[in-house]
C-alpha positions in Angstrom: -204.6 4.2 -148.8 -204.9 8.1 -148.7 -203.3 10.5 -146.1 -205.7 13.7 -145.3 -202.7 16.3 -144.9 -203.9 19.7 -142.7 -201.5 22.7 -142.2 -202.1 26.4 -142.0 -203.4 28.1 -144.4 -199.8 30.3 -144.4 -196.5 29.6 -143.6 -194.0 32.2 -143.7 -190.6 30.9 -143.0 -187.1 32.9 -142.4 -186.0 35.6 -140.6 -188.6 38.4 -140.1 -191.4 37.0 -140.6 -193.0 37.8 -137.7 -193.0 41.6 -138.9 -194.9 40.1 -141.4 -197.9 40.0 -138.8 -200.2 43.2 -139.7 -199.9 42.1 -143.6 -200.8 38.4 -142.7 -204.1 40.0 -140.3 -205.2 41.9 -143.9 -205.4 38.6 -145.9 -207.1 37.1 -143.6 -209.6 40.4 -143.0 -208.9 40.1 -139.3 -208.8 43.8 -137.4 -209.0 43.4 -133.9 -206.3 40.8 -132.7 -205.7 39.5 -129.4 -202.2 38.8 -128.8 -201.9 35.8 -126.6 -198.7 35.7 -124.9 -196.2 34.9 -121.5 -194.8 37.5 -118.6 -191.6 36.9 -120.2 -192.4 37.7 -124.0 -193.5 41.2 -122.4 -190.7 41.4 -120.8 -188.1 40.9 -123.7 -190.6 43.4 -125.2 -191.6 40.8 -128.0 -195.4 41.3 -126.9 -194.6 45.5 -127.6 -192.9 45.4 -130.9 -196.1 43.4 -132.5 -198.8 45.6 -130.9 -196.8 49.2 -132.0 -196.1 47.3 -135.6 -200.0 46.9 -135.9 -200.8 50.2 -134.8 -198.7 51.7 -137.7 -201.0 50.1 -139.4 -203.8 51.2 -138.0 -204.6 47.6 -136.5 -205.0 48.4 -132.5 -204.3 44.6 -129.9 -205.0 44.3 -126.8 -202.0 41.6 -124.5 -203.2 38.7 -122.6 -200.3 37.5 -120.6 -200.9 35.4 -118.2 -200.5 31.8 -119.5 -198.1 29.8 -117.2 -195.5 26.8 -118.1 -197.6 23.7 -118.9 -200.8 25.1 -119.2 -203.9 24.0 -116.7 -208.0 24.7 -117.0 -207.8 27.7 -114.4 -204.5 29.0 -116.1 -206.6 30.3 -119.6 -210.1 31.0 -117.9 -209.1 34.5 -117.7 -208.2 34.5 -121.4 -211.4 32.6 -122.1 -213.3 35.4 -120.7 -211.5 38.2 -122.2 -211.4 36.6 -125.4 -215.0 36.1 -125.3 -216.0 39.1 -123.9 -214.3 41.2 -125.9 -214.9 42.3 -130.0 -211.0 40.5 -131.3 -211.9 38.7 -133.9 -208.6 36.6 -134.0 -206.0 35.6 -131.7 -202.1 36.2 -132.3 -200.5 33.2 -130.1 -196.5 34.6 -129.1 -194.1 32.4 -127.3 -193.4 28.6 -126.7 -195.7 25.7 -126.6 -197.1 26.8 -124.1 -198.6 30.3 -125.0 -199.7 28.6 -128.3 -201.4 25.7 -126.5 -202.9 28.1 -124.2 -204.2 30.0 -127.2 -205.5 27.4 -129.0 -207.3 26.2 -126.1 -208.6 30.2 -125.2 -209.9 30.7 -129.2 -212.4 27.1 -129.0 -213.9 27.9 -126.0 -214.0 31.4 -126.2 -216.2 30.7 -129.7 -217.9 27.7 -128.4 -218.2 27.3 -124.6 -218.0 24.2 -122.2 -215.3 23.3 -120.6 -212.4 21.8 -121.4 -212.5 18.7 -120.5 -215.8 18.4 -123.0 -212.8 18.7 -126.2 -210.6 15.9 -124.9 -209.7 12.9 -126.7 -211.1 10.8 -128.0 -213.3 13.7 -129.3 -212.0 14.8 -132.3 -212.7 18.9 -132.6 -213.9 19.9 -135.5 -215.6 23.3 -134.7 -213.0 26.5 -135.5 -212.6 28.9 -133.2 -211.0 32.0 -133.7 -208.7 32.2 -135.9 -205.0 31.8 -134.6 -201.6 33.9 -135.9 -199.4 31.7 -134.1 -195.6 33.1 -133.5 -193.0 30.8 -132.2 -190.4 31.8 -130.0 -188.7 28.7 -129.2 -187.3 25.5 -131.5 -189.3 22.6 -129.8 -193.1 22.0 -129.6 -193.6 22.5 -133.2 -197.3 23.6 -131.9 -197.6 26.5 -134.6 -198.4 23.5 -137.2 -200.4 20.9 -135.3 -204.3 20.2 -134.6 -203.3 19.1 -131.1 -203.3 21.2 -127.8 -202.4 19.8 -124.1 -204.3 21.5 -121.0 -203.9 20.1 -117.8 -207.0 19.1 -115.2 -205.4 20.3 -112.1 -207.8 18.6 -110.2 -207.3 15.5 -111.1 -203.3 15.9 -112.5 -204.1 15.0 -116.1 -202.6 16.2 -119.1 -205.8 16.0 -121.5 -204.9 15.8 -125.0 -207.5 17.8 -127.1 -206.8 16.8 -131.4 -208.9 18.1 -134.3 -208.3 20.8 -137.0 -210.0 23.1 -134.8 -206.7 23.6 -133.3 -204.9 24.3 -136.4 -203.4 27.6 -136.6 -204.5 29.5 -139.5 -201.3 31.5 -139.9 -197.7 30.4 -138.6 -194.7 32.8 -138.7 -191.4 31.4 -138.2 -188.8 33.4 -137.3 -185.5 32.4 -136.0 -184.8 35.6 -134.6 -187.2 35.2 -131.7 -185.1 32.4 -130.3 -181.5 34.1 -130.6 -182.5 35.3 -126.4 -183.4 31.7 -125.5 -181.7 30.4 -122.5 -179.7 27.4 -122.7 -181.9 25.0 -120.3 -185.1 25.9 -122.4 -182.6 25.9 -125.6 -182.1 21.8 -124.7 -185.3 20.9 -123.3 -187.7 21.9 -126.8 -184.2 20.9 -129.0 -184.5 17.5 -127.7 -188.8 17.6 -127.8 -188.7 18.2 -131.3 -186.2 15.8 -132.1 -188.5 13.5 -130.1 -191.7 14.5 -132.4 -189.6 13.8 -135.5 -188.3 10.2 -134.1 -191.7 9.4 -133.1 -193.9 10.5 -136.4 -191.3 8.4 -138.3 -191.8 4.9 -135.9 -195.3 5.5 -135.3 -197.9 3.3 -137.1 -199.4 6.4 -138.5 -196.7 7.3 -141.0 -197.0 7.9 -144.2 -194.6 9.0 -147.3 -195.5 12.3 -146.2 -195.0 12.4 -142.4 -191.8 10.3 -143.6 -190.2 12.7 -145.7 -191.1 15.7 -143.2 -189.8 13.6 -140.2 -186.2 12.6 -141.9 -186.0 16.4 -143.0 -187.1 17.6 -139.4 -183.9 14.8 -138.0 -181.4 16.0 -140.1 -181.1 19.3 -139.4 -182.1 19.0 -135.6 -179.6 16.6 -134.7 -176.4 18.4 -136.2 -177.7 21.7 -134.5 -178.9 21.1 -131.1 -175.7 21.1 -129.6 -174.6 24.1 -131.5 -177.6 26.2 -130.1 -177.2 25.1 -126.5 -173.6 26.5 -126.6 -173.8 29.1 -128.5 -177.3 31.0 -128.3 -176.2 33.4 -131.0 -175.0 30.8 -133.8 -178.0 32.0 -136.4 -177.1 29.5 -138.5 -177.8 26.8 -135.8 -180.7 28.7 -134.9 -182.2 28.8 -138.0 -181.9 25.3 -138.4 -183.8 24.4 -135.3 -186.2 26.5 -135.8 -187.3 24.7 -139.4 -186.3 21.3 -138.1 -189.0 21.7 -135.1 -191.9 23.2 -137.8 -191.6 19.7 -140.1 -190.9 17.4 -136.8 -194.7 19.4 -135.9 -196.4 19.0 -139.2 -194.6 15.1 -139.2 -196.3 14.3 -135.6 -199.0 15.9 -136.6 -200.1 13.8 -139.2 -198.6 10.9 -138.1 -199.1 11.1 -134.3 -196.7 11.1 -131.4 -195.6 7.7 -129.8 -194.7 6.1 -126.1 -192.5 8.6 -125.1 -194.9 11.2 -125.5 -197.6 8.4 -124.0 -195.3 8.3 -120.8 -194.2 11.8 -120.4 -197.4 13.4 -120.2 -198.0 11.6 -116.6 -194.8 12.3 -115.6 -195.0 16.5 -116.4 -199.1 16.3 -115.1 -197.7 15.1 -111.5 -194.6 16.4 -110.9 -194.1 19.6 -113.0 -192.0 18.7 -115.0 -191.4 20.2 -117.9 -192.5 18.9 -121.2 -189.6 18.7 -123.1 -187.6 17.4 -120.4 -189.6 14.8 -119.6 -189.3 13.6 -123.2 -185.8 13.5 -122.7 -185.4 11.5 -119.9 -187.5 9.1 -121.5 -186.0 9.4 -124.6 -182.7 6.6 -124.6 -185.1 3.7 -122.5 -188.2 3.8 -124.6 -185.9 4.0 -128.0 -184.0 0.9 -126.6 -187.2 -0.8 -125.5 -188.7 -0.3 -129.0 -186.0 -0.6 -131.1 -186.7 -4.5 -131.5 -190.1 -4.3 -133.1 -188.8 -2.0 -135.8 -184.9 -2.0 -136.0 -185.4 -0.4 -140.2 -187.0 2.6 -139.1 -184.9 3.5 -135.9 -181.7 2.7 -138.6 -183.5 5.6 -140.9 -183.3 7.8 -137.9 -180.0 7.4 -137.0 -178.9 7.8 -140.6 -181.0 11.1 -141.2 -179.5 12.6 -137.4 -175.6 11.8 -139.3 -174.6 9.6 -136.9 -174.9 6.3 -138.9 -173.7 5.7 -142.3 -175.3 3.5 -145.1 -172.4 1.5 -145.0 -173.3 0.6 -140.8 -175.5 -2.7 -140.7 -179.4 -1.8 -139.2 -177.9 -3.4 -136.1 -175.0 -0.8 -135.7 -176.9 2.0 -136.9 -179.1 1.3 -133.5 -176.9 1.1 -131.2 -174.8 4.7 -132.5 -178.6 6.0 -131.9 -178.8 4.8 -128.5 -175.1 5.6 -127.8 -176.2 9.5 -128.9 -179.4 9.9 -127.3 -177.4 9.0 -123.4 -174.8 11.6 -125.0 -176.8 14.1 -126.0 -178.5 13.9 -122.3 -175.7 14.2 -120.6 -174.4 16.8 -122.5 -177.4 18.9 -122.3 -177.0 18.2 -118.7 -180.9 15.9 -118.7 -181.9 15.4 -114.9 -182.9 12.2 -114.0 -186.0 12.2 -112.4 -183.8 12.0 -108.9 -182.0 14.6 -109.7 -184.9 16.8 -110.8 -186.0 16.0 -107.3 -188.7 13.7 -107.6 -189.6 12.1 -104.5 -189.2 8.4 -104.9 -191.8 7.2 -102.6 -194.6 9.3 -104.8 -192.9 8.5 -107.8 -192.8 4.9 -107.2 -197.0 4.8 -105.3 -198.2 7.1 -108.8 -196.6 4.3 -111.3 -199.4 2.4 -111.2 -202.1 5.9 -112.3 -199.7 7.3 -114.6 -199.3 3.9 -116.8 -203.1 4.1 -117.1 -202.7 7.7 -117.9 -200.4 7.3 -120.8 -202.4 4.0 -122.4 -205.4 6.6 -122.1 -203.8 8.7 -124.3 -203.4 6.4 -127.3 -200.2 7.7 -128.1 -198.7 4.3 -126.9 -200.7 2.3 -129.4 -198.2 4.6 -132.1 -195.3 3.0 -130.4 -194.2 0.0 -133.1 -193.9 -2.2 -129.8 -197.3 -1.5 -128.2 -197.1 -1.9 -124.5 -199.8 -2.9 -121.5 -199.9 -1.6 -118.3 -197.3 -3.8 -116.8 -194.4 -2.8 -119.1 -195.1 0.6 -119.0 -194.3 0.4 -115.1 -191.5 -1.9 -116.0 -190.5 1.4 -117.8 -191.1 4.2 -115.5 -188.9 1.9 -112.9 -185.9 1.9 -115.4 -186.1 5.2 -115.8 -185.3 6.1 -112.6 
């Protein structure tokens, strides 16, 4: 059985690559870019630096900067309408998941029209839009390399997963520079999503030798690393690391999928705000331990690739050092419970019963090597807090 493989056309990895930007716009005979951004990349002037870097080269962009944390269908409208009202004929998406998401979401409909809720799964998109430059600034989402975007339906407080290669950037620059200024909370929260997205491609039912060898690669130099980057923002050498390690855990979920973490978080961010790589990391330790069972080999690999299990450790042992890590690793990145994030338990506790429907929608628990119903997923969400 074959495994269709879909990446960007370019990847330019290492340190200055996003100054790479008005070279990348000239292969691709794009001229009038729309840079796609946050407040806060404007702020750190990271929005500047690429606009007066084009204009040396005679390549003038315009900013759109207001995407939000968590992206929702009224947050990009105003993108969609500059986007489409304007002459760019590509987008260059700067900043964390969530600019990129917002981006990918702004250059479909801008091209295309409807609404957003018309690209949702199970639809898979495979109309492109305008073409995407997308520019990471954090180690976590992966986003730059995957055919998936996640827009939520404020009215309704779902997280709609939209898939297809329409969502595929064309270009991804990966620079570990951009993250040196990342704070320490953000630092955890997308350290432990990616490590999440390369956990899950590698248990899900989708895998392949390919996903495989990008997920085990994405493990072992994210788990070594996190803890370096959260305490020491400046450690390139840590940086650097997570910044790779994140770009194969994307292109690994990517082609292989995410799993029930991912299933169960989504509900949990939609609802109450939480952020997205957060809520995978509370999640994280219980859905590993409840899933463990149905596939003890492949959660050994993992522990094995993060350097925290040996060859010589039975399958058995190997499992429980990955369990043992994943609570440390929380409580050393100082991971709320959803308590202490300050959740109220009575709407926690009355939503279980719409958010385990919510994350079987999805499809992301039927990854999961231990595919749970309804029931369990409460069962789940109750552990958890």
């Amino acid at each position: 059985m074959s495994t269709q493989i879909i990446l960007p056309r370019i990847l330019q990895v290492g340190a200055g690559a996003s100054e790479e930007i008005p070279n990348i716009l000239t292969s691709l005979t794009c001229s009038r870019p729309l840079i796609v951004t946050d407040k806060m990349m404007v702020e750190l002037g990271y929005a500047s630096r690429i606009q007066s870097s084009l204009s040396a080269h005679g390549i003038y962009a315009d900013v759109f900067d207001n995407t939000v944390p968590e992206p929702t269908v009224a947050s990009i409208q105003a993108g969609v309408e500059q986007a489409r009202n304007g002459d760019y004929d590509c987008i260059v998406a700067l900043g964390g998941g969530s600019p990129i998401d917002s981006a990918k979401a702004i250059a479909i409909l801008a091209k295309h029209g409807g609404q957003m809720r018309d690209y949702k799964f199970p639809r898979i998109v495979l109309e492109a839009g305008l073409p995407i430059i997308a520019v990471p600034t954090t180690a976590g989402t992966g986003s730059e390399v995957t055919r998936v975007t996640i827009i939520t339906d404020e009215t309704s407080d779902e997280k709609m997963l939209c898939v297809g290669i329409g969502f595929m950037p064309l270009a991804a620059l990966i620079d570990y520079n951009l993250t040196l200024s990342v704070p320490p909370r953000t630092t955890a929260d997308t350290g432990i999503d990616a490590l999440t997205h390369a956990i899950e491609a590698y248990v899900s039912k989708k895998a392949s030798l390919y996903s495989d060898s990008q997920a085990l690669a994405a493990m072992s130099l994210l788990a070594p690393n996190l803890r370096r980057a959260y305490h020491n923002g400046a450690d390139r050498e840590a940086r650097e690391a997570m910044m790779l390690g994140s770009t194969l855990a994307g292109v690994a979920f990517s082609n292989a999928s995410v799993a029930l973490v991912h299933g169960m978080s989504r509900p949990i961010g939609a609802a109450f705000h939480v952020p997205h790589g957060l809520s995978n990391a509370m999640l994280l330790p219980c859905v590993t331990a409840w899933s463990i069972p149905a596939a003890p080999e492949r959660y050994a690999d993992c522990a094995r690739a993060m350097g925290i299990a040996t060859g010589q450790d039975s399958d058995a042992q190997a499992n429980q050092k990955l369990l043992d890590e994943l609570h440390a690793l929380n409580d050393e990145l100082q991971v709320p419970s959803p308590a202490q994030f300050g959740i109220d338990r009575q709407a926690f506790f009355d939503l279980l019963p719409v958010m385990a429907e919510q994350a079987l929608a999805s499809g992301s628990p039927g990854n999961n090597p231990r595919v749970p119903n309804a029931a369990e997923i409460t069962e789940l969400y109750q552990q958890l807090w």
